[in-house]
Every structure is written in C-alpha cells, then in structure tokens.
C-alpha positions in Angstrom: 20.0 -22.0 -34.8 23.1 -21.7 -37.1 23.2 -25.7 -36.7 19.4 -25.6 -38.5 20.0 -23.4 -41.1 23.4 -25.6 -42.1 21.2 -28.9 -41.8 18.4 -27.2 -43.7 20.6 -26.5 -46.2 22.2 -30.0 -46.4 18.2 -31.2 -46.5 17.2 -29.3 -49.5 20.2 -30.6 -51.4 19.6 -34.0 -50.5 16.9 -35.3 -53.4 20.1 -34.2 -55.9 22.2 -36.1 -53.7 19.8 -39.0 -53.9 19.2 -39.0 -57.5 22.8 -38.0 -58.6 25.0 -39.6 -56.2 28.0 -38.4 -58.3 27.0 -34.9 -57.0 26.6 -35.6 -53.4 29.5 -34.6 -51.4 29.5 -31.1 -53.8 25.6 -30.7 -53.3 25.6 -31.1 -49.4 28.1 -29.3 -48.8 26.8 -26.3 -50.9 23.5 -26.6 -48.9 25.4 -26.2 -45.5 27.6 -23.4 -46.9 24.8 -21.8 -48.0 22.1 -22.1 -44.9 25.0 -21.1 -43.0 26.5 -17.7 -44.7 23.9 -15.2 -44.4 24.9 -15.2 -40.5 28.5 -14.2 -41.0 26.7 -11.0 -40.3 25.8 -11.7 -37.3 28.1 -8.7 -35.3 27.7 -6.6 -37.7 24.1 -5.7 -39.2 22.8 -9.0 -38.2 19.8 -10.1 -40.7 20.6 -7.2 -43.0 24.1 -7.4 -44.5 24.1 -10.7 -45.8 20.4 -11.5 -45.8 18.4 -11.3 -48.7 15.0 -12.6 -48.5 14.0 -11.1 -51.7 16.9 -11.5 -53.4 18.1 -14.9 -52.9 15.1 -16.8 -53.8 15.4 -14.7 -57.2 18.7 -15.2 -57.7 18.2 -19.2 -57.0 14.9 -19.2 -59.1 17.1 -17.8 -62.4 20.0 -20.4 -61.4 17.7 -22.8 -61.4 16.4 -22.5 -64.7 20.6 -22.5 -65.5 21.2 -25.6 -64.1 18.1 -27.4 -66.1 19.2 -25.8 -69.2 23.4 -26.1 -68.8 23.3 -28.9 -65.5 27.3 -29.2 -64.3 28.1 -29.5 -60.8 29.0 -25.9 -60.4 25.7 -24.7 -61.9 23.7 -27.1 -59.7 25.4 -26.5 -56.8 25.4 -22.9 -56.9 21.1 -23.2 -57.3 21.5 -25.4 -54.2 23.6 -22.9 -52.4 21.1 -20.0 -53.1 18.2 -21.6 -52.3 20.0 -22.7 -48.4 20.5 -19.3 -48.6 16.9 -18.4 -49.5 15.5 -20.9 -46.7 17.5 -19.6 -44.3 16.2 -15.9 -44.7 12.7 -17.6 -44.5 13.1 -19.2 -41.7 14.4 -16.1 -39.5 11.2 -14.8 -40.6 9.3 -17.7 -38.7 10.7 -17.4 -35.9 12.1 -14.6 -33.4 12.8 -11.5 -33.6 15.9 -9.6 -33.4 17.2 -9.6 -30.2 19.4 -10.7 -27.6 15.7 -12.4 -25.6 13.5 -13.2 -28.1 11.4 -15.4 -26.3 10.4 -12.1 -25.2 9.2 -11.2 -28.2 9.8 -7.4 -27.9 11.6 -6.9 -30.8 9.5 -6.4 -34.4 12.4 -6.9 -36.9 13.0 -10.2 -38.1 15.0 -9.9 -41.6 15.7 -6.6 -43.6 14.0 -6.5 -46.7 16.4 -4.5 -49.5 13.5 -4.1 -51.7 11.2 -2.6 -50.2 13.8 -0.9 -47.7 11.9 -2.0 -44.3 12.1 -4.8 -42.0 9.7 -7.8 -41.9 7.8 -8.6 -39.0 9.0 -11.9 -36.6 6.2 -14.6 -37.1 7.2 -16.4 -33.9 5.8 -19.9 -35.3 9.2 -20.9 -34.0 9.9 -19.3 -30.4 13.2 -18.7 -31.1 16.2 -19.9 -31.9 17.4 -22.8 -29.8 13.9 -23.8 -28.4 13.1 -27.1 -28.4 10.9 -27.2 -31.9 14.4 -25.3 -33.2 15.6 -28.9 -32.6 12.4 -31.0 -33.8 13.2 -29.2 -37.2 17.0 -29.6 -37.2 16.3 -33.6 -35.8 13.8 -34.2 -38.6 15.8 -32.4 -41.2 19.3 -34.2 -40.4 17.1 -37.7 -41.2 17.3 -37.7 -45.0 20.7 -36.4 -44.8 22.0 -39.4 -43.3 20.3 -41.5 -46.0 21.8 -39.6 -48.4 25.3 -38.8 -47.0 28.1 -40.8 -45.8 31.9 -40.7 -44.8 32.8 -37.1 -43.5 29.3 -35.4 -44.6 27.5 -37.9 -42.6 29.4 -37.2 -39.6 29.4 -33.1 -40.3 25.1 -33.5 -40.1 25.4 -35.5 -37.0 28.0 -33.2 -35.2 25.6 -30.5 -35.9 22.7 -31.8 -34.4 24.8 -32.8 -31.4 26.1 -29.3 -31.4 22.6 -28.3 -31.4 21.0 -30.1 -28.9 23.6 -28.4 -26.4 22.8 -24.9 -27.7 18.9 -26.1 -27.0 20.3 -27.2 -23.3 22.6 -23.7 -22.6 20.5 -21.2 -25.2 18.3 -19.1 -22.1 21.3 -18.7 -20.1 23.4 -17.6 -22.8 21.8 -13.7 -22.9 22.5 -13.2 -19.6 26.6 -14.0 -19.8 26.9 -12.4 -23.1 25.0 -9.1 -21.5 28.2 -9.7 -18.6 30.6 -9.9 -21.1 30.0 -7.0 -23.0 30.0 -4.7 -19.9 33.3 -5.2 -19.4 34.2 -4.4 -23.3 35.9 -0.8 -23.1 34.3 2.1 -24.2 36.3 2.3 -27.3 35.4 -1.0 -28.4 32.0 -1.1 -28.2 31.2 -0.3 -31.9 32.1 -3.9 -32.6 29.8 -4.7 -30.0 26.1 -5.5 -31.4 23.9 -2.9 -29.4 21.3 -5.8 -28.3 24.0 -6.7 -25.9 24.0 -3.9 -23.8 20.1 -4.1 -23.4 
C-alpha cells in the first residue's frame, strides 16, 4: 500500500528522530515523502519511471557517507529520503506483481530494473498490496513512529494506518469498479489510461 511505503519511510527515519530530536519533524517527514514518491508514477509507467531499485540504494549509500562526514539537516534528511525511497522499491519486489489482480499472481514484473534494463521478478512474500499482512507491516511499523513523533506527525502516522486498514477492507473490490470505470473512458483518452485496467 502507498500508506506502508509512507509509514515505512517515517520508520526508518525514526532512530534519527530518537537520537536527534531536534531533527524529528524534518527526518519523518522526509521518510514519508520519500516511501511515498516513487508511486507518483503510478498512471504512467508504474514501477519504472520513478523507481529505482538500483539506483536509490546507491544514491542513499554515497549520501550517507555525506551526512556522517558534513551531518546538517539537509544532508541527513536527504540520506533518509533516499533510503524510504530505496525501501519502497524493495518492498514492491516482495510483494505482487504488476497488475490490476495480483492476488492472481499472473503478472511477472514487479519493479524495472534501469541497470540491467529488465524487470525483476514479484516475490509474493507479501500477497499483495492491501492484504492483510500489507497491514501487519504498516501496524507494526507505525509503532515506533508514535514513540518518536508527536503533534501533527503523530497524527499524519496514525491517519495513515487508519487510511490503510480501509484500503485492506475495500482493496478486492476495487479492480473490478476501476475495470468499470475505465470502460466508459473515451477512446481518445485512453492513453492516460494504464493498460492493466482494461484487462
């Protein structure tokens, strides 16, 4: 789910936030920014355009070694934001594949690897987004959040998870009205129409 990645995101930020409270609110914040962005391509080359399973755990491995050598909040924040970014491509990779069923599990692409110019394979540890252990992880990983956060960020992680236990509730009915809606899309517009939903 986009709630998980987000929440993820907040999680691996949230030793900095413990140990640097000063950094907190910019910390978590970059953690759900970054589990979050790699899915603003989600109508347009979903898990290819923004997602870079090779390249962002690179990019937040040098940024790391930037923020122990020059720490500021933008440097440390940035490594934070790249490695939510990083987790998130990993986790697609656990889970489902591409498609608009994937509990079916017909689909064999899970994230687009730039390097090597091919697609990686859905491991399926996870069902697929919006199953029930999709919410065991985003449940157990909104935990040390809340010890860490409070004020507005608290409430952001809880929100989430709220948001997320009603995607769990509505998530196997969803393919079905999308595949309705996108029927009716005229002819002209379906190019902004991802092809999974006219399977």
């Amino acid at each position: 789910m986009q709630t998980t990645h987000a929440i993820v995101g907040m999680t691996i930020a949230a030793p900095i936030a413990a140990l640097s409270p000063e950094l907190a609110g910019i910390v978590l914040l970059a953690g759900l920014v970054g589990g979050a962005i790699p899915d603003l391509d989600l109508y347009k080359g979903h898990r290819r355009t923004l997602h870079f399973p090779v390249g962002y755990p690179v990019a937040a491995g040098i940024m790391a070694v930037t923020a122990v050598v020059a720490p500021t909040p933008a440097s440390i924040a940035l490594t934070v934001f790249l490695a939510a970014a990083a987790a998130h491509c990993l986790m697609d990779v656990f889970g489902g594949g591409l498609e608009l069923r994937p509990w079916e599990g017909r689909s064999d692409r899970a994230v687009y690897d730039h390097v090597r110019n091919r697609w990686i394979a859905p491991r399926r540890w996870i069902r697929y987004d919006g199953s029930p252990e999709d919410l065991g992880i985003a449940t157990a990983a909104t935990l040390p959040v809340l010890f860490v956060a409070d004020g507005q960020i608290a409430t952001i992680a809880a929100t989430l998870l709220g948001i997320s236990a009603v995607y769990v509730v509505v998530r196997r009915r969803l393919p079905d009205l999308a595949a309705m809606i996108a029927a009716r899309v005229p002819p002209a517009a379906r190019k902004w129409v991802p092809e999974r939903y006219f399977e």
